[in-house]
C-alpha positions as CSV (number, residue, x, y, z in Angstrom):
1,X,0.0,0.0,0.0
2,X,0.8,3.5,-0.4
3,X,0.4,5.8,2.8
4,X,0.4,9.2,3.2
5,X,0.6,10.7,6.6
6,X,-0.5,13.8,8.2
7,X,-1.1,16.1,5.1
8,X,-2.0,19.5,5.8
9,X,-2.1,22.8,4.0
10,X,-4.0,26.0,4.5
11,X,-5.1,28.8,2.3
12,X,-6.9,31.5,3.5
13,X,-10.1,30.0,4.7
14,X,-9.4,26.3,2.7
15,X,-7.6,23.6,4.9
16,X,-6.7,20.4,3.4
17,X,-6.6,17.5,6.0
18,X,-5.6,13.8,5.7
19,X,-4.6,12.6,8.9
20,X,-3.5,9.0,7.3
21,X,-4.5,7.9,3.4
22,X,-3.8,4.1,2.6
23,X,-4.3,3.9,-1.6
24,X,-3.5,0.9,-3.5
25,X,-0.2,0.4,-5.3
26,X,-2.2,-1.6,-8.5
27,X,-4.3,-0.1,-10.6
28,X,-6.0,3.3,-11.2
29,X,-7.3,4.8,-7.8
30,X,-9.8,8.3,-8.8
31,X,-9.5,11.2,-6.3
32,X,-12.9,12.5,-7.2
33,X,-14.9,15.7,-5.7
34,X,-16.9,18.5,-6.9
35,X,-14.8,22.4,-7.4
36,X,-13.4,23.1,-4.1
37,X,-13.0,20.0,-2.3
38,X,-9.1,20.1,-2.5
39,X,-8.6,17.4,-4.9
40,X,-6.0,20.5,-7.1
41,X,-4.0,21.4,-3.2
42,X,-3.4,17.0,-3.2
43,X,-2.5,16.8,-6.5
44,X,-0.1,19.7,-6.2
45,X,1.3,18.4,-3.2
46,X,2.1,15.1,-4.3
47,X,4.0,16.4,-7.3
48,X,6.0,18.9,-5.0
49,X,4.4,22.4,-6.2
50,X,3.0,22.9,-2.3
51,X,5.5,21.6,0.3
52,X,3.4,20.8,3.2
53,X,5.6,20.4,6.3
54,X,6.1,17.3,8.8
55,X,4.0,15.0,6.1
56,X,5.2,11.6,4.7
57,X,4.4,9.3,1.8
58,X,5.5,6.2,1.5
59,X,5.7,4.4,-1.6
60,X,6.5,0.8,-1.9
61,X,9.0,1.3,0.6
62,X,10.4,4.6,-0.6
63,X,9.6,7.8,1.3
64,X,8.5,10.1,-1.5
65,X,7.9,13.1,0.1
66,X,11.5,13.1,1.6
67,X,12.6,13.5,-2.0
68,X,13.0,16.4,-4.3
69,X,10.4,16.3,-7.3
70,X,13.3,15.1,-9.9
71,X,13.8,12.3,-8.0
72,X,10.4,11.1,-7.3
73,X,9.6,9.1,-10.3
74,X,6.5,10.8,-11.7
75,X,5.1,11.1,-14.7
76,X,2.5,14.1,-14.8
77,X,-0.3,14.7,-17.0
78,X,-1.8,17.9,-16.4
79,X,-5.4,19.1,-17.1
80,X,-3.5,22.1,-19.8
81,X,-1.4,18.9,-21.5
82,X,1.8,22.0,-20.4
83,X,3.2,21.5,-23.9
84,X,5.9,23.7,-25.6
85,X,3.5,25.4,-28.6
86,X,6.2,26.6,-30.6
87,X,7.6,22.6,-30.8
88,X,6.6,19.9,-32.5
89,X,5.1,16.9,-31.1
90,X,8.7,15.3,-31.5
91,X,10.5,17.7,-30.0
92,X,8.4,18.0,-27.2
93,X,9.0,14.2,-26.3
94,X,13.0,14.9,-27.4
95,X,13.3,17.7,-24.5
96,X,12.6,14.8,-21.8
97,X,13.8,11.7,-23.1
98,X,17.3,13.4,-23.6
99,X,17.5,15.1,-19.9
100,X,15.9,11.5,-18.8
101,X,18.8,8.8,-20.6
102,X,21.7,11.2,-21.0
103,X,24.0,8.3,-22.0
104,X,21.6,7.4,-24.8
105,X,18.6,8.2,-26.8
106,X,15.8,5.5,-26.4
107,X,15.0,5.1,-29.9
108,X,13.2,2.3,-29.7
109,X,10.8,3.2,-26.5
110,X,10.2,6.2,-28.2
111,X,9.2,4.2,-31.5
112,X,7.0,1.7,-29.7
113,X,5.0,4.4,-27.8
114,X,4.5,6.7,-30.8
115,X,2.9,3.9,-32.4
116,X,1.2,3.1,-29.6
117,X,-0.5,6.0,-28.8
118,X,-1.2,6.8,-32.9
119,X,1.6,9.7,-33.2
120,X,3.1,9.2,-36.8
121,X,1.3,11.5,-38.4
122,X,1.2,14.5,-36.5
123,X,5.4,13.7,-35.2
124,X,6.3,16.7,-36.7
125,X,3.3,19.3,-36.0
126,X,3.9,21.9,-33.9
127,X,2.3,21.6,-30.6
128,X,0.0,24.7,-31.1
129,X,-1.3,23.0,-34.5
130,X,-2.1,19.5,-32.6
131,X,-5.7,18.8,-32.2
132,X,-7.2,18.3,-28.3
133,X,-6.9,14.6,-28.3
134,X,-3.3,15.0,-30.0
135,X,-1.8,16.9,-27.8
136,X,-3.5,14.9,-24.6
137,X,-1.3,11.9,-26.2
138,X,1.8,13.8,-26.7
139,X,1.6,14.8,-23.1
140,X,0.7,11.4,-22.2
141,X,3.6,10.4,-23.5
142,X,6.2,12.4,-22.2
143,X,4.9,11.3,-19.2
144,X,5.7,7.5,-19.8
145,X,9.1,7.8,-21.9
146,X,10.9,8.4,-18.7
147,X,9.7,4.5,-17.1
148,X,7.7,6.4,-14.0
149,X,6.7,4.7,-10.7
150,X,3.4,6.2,-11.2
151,X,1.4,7.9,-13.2
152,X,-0.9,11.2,-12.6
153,X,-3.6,12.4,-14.7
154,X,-5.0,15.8,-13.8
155,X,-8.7,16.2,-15.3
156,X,-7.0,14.2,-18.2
157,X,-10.3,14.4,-20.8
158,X,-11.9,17.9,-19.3
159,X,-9.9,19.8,-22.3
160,X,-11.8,17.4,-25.1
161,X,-14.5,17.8,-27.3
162,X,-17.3,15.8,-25.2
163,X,-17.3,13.1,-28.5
164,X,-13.6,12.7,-28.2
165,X,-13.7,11.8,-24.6
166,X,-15.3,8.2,-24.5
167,X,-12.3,7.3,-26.9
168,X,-9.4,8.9,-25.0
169,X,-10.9,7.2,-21.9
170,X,-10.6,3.3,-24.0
171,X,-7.0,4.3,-25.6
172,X,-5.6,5.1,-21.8
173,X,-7.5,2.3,-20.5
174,X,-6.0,0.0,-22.7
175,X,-2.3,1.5,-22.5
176,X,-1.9,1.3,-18.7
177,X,-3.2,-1.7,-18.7
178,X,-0.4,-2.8,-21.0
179,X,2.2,-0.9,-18.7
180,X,0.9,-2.4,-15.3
181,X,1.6,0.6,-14.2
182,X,-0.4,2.4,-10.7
183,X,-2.4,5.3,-11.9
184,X,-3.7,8.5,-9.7
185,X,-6.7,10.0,-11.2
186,X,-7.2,13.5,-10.4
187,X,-11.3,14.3,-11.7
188,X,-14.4,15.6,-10.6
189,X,-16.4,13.9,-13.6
190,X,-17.8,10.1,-13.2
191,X,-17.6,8.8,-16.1
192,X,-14.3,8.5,-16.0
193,X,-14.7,6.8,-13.0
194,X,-16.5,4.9,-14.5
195,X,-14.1,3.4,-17.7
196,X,-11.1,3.4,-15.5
197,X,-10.8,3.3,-11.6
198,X,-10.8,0.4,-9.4
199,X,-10.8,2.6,-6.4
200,X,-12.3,5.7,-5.6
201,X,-11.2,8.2,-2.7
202,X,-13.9,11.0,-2.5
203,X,-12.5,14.5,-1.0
204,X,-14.7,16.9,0.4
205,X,-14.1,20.3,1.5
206,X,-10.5,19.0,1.9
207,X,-11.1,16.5,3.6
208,X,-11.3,12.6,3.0
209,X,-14.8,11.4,3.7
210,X,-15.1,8.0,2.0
211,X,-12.4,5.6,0.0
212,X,-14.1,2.7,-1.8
213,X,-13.2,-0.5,-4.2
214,X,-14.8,-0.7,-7.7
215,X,-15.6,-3.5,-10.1
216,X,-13.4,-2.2,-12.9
């Protein structure tokens, strides 16, 4: 299990409280809650933008929040994808797989998930020309290139076209399923429940009021 202990942050009149959070280190666990329930100030926490003091997180045996962010093992999708416009899809994935293997560039890895995730075509776009569901797997894959502990998806399919979502949803499905790779789900819609998480830990006005098991 994963265990996070005594996370607390304040802002203004917000506090975020989890005394003690036991998640799952399989599968895709959803941190789910309506606008203002705190599931942004956890997110941000986890991947070291707020530093909350005297907390711990323990993953698989390594205490996470004792490191700095570059050391955590993270891949990050965030709800904006955060790509550089004025690159290309390629060079967007070049910036991180070259500061990631210094001593080499993965070819290969970065063959096997552009064909995965259905890149050839737009390889050499420019980020800014890269349809919604194009840029969510560009970002999606900079994420993975770099072999992460775990993966976390910010709002992941709130920036699509409502048509395009039921498709992202079955394409990520599918790929971390392939990876066996732990998933946090940052999302306040349940649908995407729904198609992906096997747990569910609801937040509510920052605090943790229920953490359940799903069918998925």
């Amino acid at each position: 299990m994963s265990l996070i202990k005594n996370l607390q942050l304040k802002f203004d009149d917000f506090l975020l409280d989890i005394p003690e959070l036991s998640i799952p280190e399989k599968g895709v666990t959803a941190f789910w809650g309506h606008s203002g329930s705190g599931k942004t100030t956890f997110f941000k926490s986890l991947i070291g933008i707020h530093k909350p003091k005297n907390w711990s997180w323990d993953f698989s045996g390594v205490k996470l929040s004792d490191l700095p962010l570059n050391e955590r093992r993270l891949g990050v999708v965030f709800q904006s994808f955060e790509l550089f416009p004025h690159l290309t899809a390629e060079e967007n994935i070049r910036i991180v797989a070259e500061a990631r293997y210094k001593d080499h560039y993965p070819t290969e890895l970065i063959e096997s998930y552009k064909e995965k995730l259905g890149l050839n075509k737009c390889w050499n776009t420019q980020a800014q020309k890269l349809s919604g569901g194009e840029k969510q797997r560009v970002a999606l894959m900079r994420a993975l290139i770099s072999k992460p502990r775990l993966l976390l998806l910010d709002e992941p399919f709130s920036a699509l076209d409502p048509h395009l979502r039921s498709e992202a949803r079955a394409l990520v499905k599918n790929l971390i399923a392939q990876l066996d790779i732990p998933v946090y789900l940052i999302t306040h819609d349940e649908a995407d429940i729904q198609a992906l998480a096997h747990h569910v830990v609801e937040l509510k006005q920052g605090r943790v009021v229920s953490v359940k098991s799903l069918n998925n």
